[in-house]
C-alpha positions, 0 to 999 in steps of 0.5 A: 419175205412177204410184204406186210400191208396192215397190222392184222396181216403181221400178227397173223404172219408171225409165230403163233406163240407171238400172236396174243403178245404182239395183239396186246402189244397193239392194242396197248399202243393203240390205246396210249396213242390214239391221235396218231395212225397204225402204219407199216414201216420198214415191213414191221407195225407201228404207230405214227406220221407219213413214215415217222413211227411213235411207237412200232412193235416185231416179232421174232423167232425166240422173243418181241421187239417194242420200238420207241425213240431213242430219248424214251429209252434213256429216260426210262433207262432205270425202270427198263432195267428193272424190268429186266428187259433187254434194251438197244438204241431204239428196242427193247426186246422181251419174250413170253417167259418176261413180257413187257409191263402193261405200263412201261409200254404207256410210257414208252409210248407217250415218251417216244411221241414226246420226244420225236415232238408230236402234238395230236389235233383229233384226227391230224397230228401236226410236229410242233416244229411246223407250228414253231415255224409258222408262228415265227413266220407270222409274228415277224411278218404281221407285227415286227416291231411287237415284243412277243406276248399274248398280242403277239399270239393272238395276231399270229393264231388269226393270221394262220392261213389253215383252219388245221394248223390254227387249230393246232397252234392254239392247242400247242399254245394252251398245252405249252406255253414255251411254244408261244414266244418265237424263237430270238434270232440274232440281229441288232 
């Protein structure tokens, strides 16, 4: 098998039949998630960070593949049923007698990316376990003896040494506010 090296060269290497569906299909993704990169993992399309793919998408012999994360699949259990889509841990597979819903693909989408934790900064996409993190690091190291609060958030946005990840925590915190409380650890 021919290593695939971007999008086009994959739409254009699979079954002609394929190639309208999986172009939509791309441009679906593309369009629901526009904060996150068009990746090649594991020789197949996808969307996402370094090597975690929000979304990807294959072709094969006799039907397509959509990937998504597992948690997205079983939230929308009902409607991909409905569907009558086909799915797996991770997939659902679809032909061209039965293609995917234009909005199934939106929500699977932002579900995937939801659920592997993604908060997209323009261009940057930061996991807002690394935010989480840092906030915990930087509230107990500037004010230990604060109980957490908007000072406590304050402090800590200011105290972040990257413009990117202050960025990122202020619009975590403006878009979610259970992310602004460090998580209690154990002690007296």
């Amino acid at each position: 098998m021919e290593t695939i090296t971007n999008h086009d060269a994959y739409i254009v290497a699979a079954l002609e039949a394929f190639r309208p569906l999986l172009a939509q299909l791309r441009s679906q993704l593309a369009g629901t998630l526009r904060d996150v990169k068009e990746i090649i993992s594991y020789n197949m399309p996808g969307f996402g960070i370094g090597k975690t793919v929000a979304a990807g998408y294959a072709a094969f012999s006799k039907q397509c593949g959509l990937y998504v994360a597992l948690g997205a699949i079983v939230a929308h259990g009902d409607v991909i049923a409905a569907a009558g889509l086909n799915a797996t841990k991770t997939a659902l597979t679809f032909s061209l007698r039965n293609p995917f819903p234009n909005e199934l693909v939106r929500t699977l989408a932002l579900s995937s990316r939801e659920q592997l934790g993604f908060c997209g900064i323009g261009s940057d996409l930061i996991n807002n376990d690394h935010i989480c993190g840092l906030y915990a690091l930087f509230t107990a190291s500037i004010q230990p003896a604060q109980s957490p609060g908007p000072q406590a958030s304050s402090a800590c946005e200011n105290a972040l040494p990257f413009p990117r990840y202050r960025m990122a925590f202020q619009t975590l915190c403006a878009s979610d506010q259970r992310h602004c409380t460090p998580p209690r650890t154990a002690g007296p």
